[in-house]
C-alpha positions as CSV (number, residue, x, y, z in Angstrom):
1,X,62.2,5.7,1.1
2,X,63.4,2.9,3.7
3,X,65.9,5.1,4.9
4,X,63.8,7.7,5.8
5,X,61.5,5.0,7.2
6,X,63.7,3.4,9.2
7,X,64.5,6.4,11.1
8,X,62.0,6.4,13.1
9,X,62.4,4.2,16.3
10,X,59.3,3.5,17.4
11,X,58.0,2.3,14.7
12,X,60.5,0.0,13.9
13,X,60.2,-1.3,17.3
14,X,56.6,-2.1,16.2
15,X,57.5,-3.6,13.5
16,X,59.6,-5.8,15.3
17,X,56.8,-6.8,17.3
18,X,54.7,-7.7,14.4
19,X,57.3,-10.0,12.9
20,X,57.2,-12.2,15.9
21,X,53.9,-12.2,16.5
22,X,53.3,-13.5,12.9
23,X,56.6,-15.8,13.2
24,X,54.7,-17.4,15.7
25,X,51.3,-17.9,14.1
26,X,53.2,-19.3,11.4
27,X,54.9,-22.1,13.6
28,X,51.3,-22.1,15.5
29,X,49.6,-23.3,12.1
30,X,52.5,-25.4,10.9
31,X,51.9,-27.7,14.4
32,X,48.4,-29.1,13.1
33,X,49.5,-32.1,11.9
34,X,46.3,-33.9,11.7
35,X,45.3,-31.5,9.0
36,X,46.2,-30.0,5.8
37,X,47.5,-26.6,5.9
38,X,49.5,-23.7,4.1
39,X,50.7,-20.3,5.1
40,X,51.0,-17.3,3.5
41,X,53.2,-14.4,4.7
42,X,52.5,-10.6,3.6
43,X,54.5,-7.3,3.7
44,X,54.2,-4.0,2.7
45,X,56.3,-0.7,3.1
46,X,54.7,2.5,1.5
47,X,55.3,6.1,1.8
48,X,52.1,8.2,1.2
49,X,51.6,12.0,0.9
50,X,48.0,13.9,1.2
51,X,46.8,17.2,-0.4
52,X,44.1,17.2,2.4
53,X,44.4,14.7,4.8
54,X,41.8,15.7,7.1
55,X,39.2,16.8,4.4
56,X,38.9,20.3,5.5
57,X,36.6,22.3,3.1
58,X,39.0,24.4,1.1
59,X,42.1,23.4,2.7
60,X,44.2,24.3,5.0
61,X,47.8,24.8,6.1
62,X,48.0,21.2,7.6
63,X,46.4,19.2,5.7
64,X,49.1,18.8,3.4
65,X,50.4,15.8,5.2
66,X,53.0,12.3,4.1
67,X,53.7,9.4,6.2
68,X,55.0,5.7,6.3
69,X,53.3,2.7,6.4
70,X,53.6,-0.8,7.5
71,X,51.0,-3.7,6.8
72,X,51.9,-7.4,7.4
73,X,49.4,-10.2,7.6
74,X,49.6,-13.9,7.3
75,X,47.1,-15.5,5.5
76,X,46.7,-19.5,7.4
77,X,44.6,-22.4,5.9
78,X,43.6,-25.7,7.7
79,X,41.5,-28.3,6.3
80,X,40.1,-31.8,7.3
81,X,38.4,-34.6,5.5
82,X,35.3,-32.4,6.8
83,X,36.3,-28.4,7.1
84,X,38.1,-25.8,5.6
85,X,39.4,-23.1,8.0
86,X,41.0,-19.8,6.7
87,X,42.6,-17.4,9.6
88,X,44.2,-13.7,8.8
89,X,46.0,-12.3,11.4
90,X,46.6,-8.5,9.8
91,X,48.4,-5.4,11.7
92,X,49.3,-2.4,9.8
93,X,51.6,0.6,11.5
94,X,50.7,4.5,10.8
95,X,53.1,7.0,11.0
96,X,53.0,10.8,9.9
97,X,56.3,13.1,11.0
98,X,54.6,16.3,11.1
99,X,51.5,15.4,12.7
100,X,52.1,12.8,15.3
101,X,48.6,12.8,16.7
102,X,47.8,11.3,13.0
103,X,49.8,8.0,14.6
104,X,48.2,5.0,14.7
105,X,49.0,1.1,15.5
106,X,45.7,-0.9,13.8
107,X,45.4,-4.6,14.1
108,X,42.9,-7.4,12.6
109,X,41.8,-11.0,12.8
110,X,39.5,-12.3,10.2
111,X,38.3,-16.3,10.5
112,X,36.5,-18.9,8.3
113,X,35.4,-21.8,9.0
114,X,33.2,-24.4,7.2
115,X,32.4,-27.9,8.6
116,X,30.4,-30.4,6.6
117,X,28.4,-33.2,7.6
118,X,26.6,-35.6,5.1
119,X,23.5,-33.6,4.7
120,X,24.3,-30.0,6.5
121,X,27.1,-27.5,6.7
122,X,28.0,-25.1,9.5
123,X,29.7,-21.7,8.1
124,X,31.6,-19.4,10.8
125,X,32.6,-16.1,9.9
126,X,34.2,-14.2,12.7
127,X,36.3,-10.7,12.7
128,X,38.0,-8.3,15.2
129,X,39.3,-4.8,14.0
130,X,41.3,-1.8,16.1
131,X,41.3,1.0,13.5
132,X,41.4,4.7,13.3
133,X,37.8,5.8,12.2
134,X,39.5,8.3,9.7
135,X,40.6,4.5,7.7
136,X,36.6,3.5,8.7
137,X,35.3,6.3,6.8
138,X,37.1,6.6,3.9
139,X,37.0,2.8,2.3
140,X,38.4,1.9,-1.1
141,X,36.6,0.7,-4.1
142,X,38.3,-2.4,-3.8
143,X,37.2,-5.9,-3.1
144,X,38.1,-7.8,0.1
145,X,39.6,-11.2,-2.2
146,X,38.8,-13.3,1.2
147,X,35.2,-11.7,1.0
148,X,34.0,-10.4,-2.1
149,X,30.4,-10.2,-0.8
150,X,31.3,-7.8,2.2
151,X,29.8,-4.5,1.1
152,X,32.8,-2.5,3.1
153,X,30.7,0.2,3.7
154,X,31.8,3.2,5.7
155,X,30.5,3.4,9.2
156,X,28.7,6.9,9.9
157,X,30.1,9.4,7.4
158,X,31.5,11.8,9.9
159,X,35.5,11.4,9.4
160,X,37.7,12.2,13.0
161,X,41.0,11.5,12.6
162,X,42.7,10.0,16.1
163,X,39.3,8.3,17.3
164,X,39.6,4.6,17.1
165,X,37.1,2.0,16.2
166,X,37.1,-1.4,18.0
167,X,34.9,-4.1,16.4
168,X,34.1,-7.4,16.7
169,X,31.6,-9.7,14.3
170,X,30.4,-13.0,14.1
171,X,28.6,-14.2,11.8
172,X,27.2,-18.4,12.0
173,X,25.0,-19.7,8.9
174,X,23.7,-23.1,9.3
175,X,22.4,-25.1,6.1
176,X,20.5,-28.8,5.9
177,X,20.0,-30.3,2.9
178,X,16.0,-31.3,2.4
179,X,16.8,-32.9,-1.0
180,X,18.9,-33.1,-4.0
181,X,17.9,-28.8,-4.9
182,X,16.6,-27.9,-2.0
183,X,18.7,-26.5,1.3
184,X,16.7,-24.7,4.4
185,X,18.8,-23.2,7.1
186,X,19.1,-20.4,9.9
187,X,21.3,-17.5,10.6
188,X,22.6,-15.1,12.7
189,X,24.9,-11.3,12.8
190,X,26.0,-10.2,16.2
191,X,28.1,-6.9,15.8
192,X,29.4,-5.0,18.3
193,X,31.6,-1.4,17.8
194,X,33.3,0.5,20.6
195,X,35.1,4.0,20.3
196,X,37.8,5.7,21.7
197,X,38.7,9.4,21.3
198,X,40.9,10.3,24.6
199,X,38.5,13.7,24.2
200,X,35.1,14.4,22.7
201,X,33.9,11.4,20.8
202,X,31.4,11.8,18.0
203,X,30.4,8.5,17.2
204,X,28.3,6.3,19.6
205,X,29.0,2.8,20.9
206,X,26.5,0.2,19.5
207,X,25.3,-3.5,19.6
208,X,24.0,-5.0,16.3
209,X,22.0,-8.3,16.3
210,X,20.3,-9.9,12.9
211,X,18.7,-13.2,13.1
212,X,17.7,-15.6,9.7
213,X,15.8,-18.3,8.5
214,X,15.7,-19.2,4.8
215,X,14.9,-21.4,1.8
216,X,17.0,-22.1,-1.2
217,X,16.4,-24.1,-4.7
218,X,18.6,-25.1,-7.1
219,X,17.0,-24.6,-9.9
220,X,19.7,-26.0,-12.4
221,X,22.9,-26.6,-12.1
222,X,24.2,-23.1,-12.2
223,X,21.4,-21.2,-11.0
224,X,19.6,-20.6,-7.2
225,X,16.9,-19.1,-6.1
226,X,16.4,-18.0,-2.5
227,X,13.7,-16.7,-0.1
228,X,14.4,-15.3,3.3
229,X,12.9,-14.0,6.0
230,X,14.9,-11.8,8.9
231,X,14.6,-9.3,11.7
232,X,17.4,-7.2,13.5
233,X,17.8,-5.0,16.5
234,X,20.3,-2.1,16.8
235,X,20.5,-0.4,20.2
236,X,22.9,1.9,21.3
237,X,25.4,1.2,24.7
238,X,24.0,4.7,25.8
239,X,20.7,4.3,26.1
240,X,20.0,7.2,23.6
241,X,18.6,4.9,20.6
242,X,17.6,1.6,19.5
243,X,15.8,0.6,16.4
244,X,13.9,-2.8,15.9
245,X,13.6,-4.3,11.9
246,X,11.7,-7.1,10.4
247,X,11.8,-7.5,6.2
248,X,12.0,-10.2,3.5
249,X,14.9,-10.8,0.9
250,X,14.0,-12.5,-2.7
251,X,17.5,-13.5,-4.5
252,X,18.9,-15.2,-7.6
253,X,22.3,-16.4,-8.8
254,X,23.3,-17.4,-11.7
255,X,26.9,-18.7,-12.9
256,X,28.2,-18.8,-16.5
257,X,31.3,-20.8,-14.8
258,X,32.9,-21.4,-12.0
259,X,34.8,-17.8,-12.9
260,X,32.1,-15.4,-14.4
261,X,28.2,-15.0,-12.8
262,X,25.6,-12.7,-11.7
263,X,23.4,-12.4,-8.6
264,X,20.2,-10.3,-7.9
265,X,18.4,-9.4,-4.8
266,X,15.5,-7.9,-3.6
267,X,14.5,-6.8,-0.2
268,X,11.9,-5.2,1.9
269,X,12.3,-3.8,5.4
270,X,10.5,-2.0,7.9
271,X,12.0,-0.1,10.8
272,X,10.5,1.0,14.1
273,X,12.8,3.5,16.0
274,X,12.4,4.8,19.4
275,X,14.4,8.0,20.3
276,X,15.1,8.6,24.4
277,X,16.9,11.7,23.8
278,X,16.2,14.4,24.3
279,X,12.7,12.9,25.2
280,X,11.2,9.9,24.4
281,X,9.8,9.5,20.3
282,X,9.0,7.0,18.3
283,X,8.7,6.9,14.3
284,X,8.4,3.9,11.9
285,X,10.1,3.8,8.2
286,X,9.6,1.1,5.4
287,X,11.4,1.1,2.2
288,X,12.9,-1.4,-0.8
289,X,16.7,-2.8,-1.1
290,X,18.4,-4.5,-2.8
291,X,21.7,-5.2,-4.8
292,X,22.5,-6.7,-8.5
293,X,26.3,-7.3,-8.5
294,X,28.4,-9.1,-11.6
295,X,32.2,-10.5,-12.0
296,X,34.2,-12.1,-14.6
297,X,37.9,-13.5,-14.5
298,X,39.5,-13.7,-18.0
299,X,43.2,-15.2,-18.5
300,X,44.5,-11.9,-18.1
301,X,41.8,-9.7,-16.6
302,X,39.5,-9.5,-14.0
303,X,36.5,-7.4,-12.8
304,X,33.9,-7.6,-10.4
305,X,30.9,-5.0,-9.8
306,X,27.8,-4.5,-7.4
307,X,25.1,-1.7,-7.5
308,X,22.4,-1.2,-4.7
309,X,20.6,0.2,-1.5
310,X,21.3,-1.1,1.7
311,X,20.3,-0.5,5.7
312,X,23.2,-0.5,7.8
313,X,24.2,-0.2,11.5
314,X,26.2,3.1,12.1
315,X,28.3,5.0,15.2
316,X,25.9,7.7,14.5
317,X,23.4,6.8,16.5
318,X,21.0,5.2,14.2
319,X,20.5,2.9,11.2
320,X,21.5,4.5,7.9
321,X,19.7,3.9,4.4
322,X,23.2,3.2,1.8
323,X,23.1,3.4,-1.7
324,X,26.2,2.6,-3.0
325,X,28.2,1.6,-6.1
326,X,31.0,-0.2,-6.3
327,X,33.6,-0.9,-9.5
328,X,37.3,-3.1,-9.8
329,X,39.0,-4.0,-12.4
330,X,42.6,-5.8,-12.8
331,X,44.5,-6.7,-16.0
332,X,47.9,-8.5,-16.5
333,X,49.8,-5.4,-18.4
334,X,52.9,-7.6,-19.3
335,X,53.8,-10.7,-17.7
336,X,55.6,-8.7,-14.4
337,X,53.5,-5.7,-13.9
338,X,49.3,-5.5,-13.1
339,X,47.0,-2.8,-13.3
340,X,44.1,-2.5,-10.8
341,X,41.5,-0.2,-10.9
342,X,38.6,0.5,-8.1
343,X,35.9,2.9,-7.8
344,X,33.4,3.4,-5.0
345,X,30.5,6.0,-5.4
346,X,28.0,5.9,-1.1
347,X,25.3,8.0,-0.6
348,X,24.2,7.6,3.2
349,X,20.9,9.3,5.1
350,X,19.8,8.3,8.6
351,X,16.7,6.0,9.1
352,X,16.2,9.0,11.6
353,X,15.0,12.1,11.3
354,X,16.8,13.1,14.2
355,X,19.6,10.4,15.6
356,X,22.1,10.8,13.0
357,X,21.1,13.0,10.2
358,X,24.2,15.0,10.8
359,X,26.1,12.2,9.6
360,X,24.7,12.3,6.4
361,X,27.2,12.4,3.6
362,X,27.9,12.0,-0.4
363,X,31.2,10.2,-0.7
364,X,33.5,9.0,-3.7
365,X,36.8,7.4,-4.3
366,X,38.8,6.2,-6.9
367,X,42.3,4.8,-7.2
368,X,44.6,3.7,-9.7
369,X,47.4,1.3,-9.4
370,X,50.7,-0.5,-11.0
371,X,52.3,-3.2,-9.5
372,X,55.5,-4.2,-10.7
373,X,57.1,-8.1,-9.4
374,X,61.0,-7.7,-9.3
375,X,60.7,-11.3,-8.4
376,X,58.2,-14.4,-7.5
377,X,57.4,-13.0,-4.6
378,X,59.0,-9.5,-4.3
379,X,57.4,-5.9,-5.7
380,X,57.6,-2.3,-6.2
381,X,53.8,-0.6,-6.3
382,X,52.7,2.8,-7.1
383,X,49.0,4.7,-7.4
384,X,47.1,7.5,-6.7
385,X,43.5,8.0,-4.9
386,X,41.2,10.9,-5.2
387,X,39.1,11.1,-2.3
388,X,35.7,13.3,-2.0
389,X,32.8,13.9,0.4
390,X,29.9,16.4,0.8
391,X,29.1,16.5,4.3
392,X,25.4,17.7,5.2
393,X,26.6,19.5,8.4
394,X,29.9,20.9,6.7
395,X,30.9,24.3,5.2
396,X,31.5,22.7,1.7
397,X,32.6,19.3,0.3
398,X,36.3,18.5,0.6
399,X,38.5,16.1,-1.2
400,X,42.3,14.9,-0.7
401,X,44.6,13.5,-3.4
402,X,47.0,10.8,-2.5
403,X,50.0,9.3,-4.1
404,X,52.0,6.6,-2.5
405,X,55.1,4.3,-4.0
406,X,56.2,0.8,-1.7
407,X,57.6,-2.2,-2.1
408,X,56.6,-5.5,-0.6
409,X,56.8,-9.1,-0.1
410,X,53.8,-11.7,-1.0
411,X,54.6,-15.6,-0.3
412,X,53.7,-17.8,-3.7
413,X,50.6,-19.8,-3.2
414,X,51.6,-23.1,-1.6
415,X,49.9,-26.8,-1.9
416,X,48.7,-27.6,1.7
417,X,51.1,-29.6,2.9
C-alpha cells in the first residue's frame, strides 16, 4: 500500500508540508518554559475503497471509487499553577486516482483553555475546520476523546462532494462560585460556516450566535443539578433567512466514579423564523429536547452512549430539529490488538416549512474496527463502514460500503515535562 501511495507526487509534497508545519508546533510548545507541557505526535496512512462513494441511488458506474489518505495531528498540552491549555493542530490529505475532482487537502485547529481563579473559572473552547462537505455530512458514530460531549452532528443532509466547508467556533463559559454547592455563570456560542463550490453551491453561508446564563447545585458529591436559561440567533450571510430562539434547559449528572456516570437533560425552545425569499413570511415553532447520554470505562473495555433531540444550525438555510442516536464501544481483544465499535443512527427536518426542507434526510452508519500495535507506538488497522441515507428530495435512499487497512504512528502518553 505505501508504494502505491507514494507514487503520487503531489501528495507527497503535501505531506512534506505537514511534517514541518507540525515539527514546528512541536518546537513552538516545547519553548514555554514557564509552564508544564507534553506533546503528542500523530500519523496515519490508509488506503480506502467505496462501493458508492457519492451515494447515488442504485449505483452507478463511478461510484465505485479507492483512494489514500493521510492524517497527522499533534496533540499540545500547557499548564500553569492556574490553567490547563490543550491545542490540536490536525491536517488530513485526500486523494482518489480515478476521480481527481474527489481531491481534497483538509486542515483543523481545535483549542482549550481553562483558567482558574480562587472562586471562578474561565473555559475557552475555540475550533477552525477546512473540510469537504461530503466528510461534513457523513460523520462517524464515534466520539471526539478531546470532546465527548460534542454531538458531531452532520450539517444539512444534502451530501456534494468537492464543496468545502470553512468553519470557525468559539465557545467562552464563565463560572463563579456562590458557595460551597452552588456555581452561577454566563455563556456564549458564536459559529460561523462559509462554503466553497468553484460552481453551483447548495449550502448557504451562515452566522450562528447563542448567549447563556445559568445556575448549578451540587447536590452531593457526585451529583449536579442545573437550570439554564438561553436565546440564539441564526441568520444567513444572504439575507434569505434568519431565525431568532429563546428556551430553558433542566439537567442532571450523576457519577458512579470518576470513570462511569450518567447525565440527563431537558429542554424547551421556541423559534420565530422570518423567510425574505421569495417574499417576506414569518412562522413561529415550539417543541421539547433533550438528551440522556451514559459511559463506563472497565479495565479492558470501554463504552459511551447518548440518545436525544436537538435544534441545530445548518447550511441549509434554516435551523434543523435532530434526533439522533449515538453508540461506541472499545475492548482490549489481547494485550496488542483493540476492537472499537461505533454506531450513529440522525433523523433531521427543517424548523422551516420552506428554507431547508429539501435537506431533510434519514441517515445511519456503522463501522467496525481492529487495531493491531506492532510496537509502543506503531500499528497496522483495518475496518469496514456501511453508510446509508434517505434523502427527501432523492430518487431512493443510497448507501456505500467501505473497507480501508493503514498503518500508523501514535506518540506514548508523556508526563509534562
Amino acid at each position: 500500500m505505501l508504494s502505491l501511495y507514494l507514487d503520487h507526487t503531489d501528495l507527497r509534497r503535501a505531506v512534506s508540508r505537514v511534517l514541518a508545519f507540525l515539527s514546528m508546533a512541536t518546537a513552538s510548545a516545547g519553548t514555554a518554559l514557564a509552564a508544564d507541557t507534553y506533546v503528542q505526535p500523530q500519523a496515519e496512512l490508509r488506503a480506502e475503497t467505496n462501493s458508492n462513494f457519492n451515494f447515488v441511488p442504485g449505483g452507478s458506474s463511478k461510484s465505485n471509487v479507492y483512494g489514500y489518505i493521510a492524517e497527522l495531528q499533534a496533540l499540545i498540552g500547557i499548564a500553569t499553577p492556574r490553567s490547563d491549555t490543550s491545542i490540536r493542530p490536525r491536517v488530513k490529505v485526500q486523494e482518489y486516482p480515478d476521480r481527481k475532482d474527489f481531491d481534497r487537502f483538509e486542515a483543523f485547529f481545535d483549542l482549550r483553555s481553562e483558567y482558574r481563579w480562587e472562586r471562578s473559572k474561565l473555559l475557552t473552547i475555540a475550533r477552525y475546520s477546512q473540510e469537504d462537505t461530503y466528510n461534513t455530512e457523513t460523520p462517524g458514530g464515534g466520539y471526539d476523546p478531546n470532546y465527548p460531549d460534542d454531538p458531531g452532528n452532520a450539517d444539512s443532509g444534502t451530501i456534494v462532494v468537492g464543496e468545502t466547508r470553512t468553519r470557525y467556533q468559539i465557545q467562552p463559559e464563565f463560572t463563579f462560585d456562590l458557595t460551597e454547592r452552588t456555581q452561577a455563570g454566563v455563556a456564549a456560542d458564536y459559529e460561523s460556516a462559509r462554503y466553497d463550490s468553484g460552481s453551483v453551491q447548495t449550502h448557504v453561508d451562515y452566522d450562528y450566535f447563542e448567549g447563556s446564563g445559568f445556575i448549578r447545585w451540587a447536590l452531593d458529591p457526585r451529583s449536579d443539578f442545573i437550570v439554564e436559561a438561553y436565546g440564539d440567533r441564526y441568520e444567513t450571510t444572504d439575507n434569505s433567512s434568519e431565525t431568532d430562539a429563546y428556551g430553558g434547559r433542566l439537567g442532571y449528572e450523576f457519577r458512579w466514579s470518576e470513570v462511569a456516570g450518567v447525565a440527563i437533560e431537558v429542554n424547551y425552545e421556541q423559534d420565530d423564523i422570518t423567510e425574505f425569499v421569495p417574499v417576506t413570511t414569518k412562522e413561529s415553532t415550539e417543541g421539547w429536547g433533550g438528551t440522556v447520554s451514559a459511559y463506563r470505562k472497565g479495565e479492558v473495555s470501554a463504552w459511551r452512549f447518548s440518545a436525544g433531540r436537538l435544534f441545530d444550525a445548518t447550511g441549509a438555510r434554516s435551523k434543523s430539529e435532530v434526533d439522533q442516536l449515538r453508540l461506541q464501544y472499545d475492548r482490549d481483544l489481547t494485550q496488542r490488538l483493540t476492537f472499537t465499535g461505533a454506531g450513529r443512527y440522525e433523523k433531521r427536518n427543517s424548523l422551516s416549512t420552506g428554507g431547508g426542507q429539501g435537506d431533510d434526510r434519514d441517515y445511519a452508519r456503522a463501522d467496525l474496527a481492529l487495531r493491531w500495535m506492532m510496537a509502543p507506538t506503531w500499528y497496522l488497522a483495518g475496518g469496514y463502514s456501511y453508510i446509508w441515507q434517505d434523502r427527501q428530495n432523492a430518487a431512493g435512499s443510497a448507501d456505500n460500503n467501505k473497507l480501508f487497512v493503514g498503518f500508523g504512528y501514535k506518540a506514548l502518553n508523556r508526563q509534562r515535562r
